[in-house]
Structures are given as structure tokens and as C-alpha cells.
Steps between C-alpha positions, in 0.01 A plus 500: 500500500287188643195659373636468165605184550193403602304649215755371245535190647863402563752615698774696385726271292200351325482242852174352595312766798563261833220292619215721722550839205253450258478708188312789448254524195606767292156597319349454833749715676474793251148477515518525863719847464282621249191476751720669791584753209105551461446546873321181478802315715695544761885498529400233831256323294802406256722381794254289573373371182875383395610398856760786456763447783661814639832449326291593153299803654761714387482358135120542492562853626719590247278376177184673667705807542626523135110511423368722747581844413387404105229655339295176422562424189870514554390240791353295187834577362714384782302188593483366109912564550480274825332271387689421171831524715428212705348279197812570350663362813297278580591337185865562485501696245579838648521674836633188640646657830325703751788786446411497092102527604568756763732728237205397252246695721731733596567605169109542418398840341137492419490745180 
């Protein structure tokens, strides 16, 4: 997942992302979901706010779509989930491949 690399900030293997990907702010990019979430956003709007290349549409697709059909305060639910996902990434402590994050999200059950 380059998105998650991007948002984690390494590459998988824990390598360095390659000069010309820069890393993705992960408040900043949650916030950003939670405005699309709000109708205050646009999915096009994000694209273009992160410089997200069409290899990581996909990835983008797939988090907004785990939110969509929530009733908002399971949106809450599933963004607070995102977002401590990738801090726990982000710092190595857990989630620290994109296949872990993606079972992660997969896994979500807002109760």
C-alpha cells in the first residue's frame, strides 16, 4: 500500500520512502477524511491536498468506503481506529505492514 507508506512514513521493511514521496501527515490526513465524512470535502479535494498519485486511489477508496455506509458515530468510531492504526505504525510499534493495517481495518466492527 504506498498510501500507507506514505502516511506511515517508510517503506515496507522499515526503508526510507525514495526521494520525490513525501510523507503524509497523519492528524492532517484524518482530519481531511473526517471533513469528506461531513460533506464538507471532497474525495478530489483529498487527491489533491496529499498529491495522491493514481497508484494510491485505490487505497483512499478503500478507507473512505469502510466509512461510508456508517451511521456517523460509527464514522467517529472508524476514523479514531484509523487514526490510532497508523500512529501505531507510524511509530513502529504496531501495524507495521500495509497487509497488518489493511486486516486491521478489515477486521473493524463498530459496536
Amino acid at each position: 500500500m504506498a498510501l500507507y507508506d506514505r502516511l506511515v512514513g517508510y517503506s515496507p521493511g522499515f526503508a526510507e520512502l525514495p526521494p520525490g514521496q513525501n510523507k503524509i501527515g497523519v492528524h492532517t490526513f484524518v482530519a481531511g477524511l473526517a471533513e469528506v465524512g461531513r460533506g464538507q470535502a471532497t474525495r478530489a479535494q483529498m487527491i489533491v491536498a496529499f498529491a495522491i498519485v493514481p497508484a494510491e486511489e485505490a487505497e483512499l477508496d478503500f478507507i473512505i468506503g469502510k466509512a461510508t455506509p456508517l451511521l456517523p458515530v460509527q464514522r467517529y468510531q472508524f476514523r479514531q481506529t484509523l487514526h490510532d492504526c497508523l500512529l501505531l505504525a507510524e511509530t513502529r510499534i504496531a501495524y507495521t505492514t500495509s497487509a497488518a493495517f489493511e486486516a486491521r481495518l478489515n477486521a473493524f466492527s463498530a459496536v
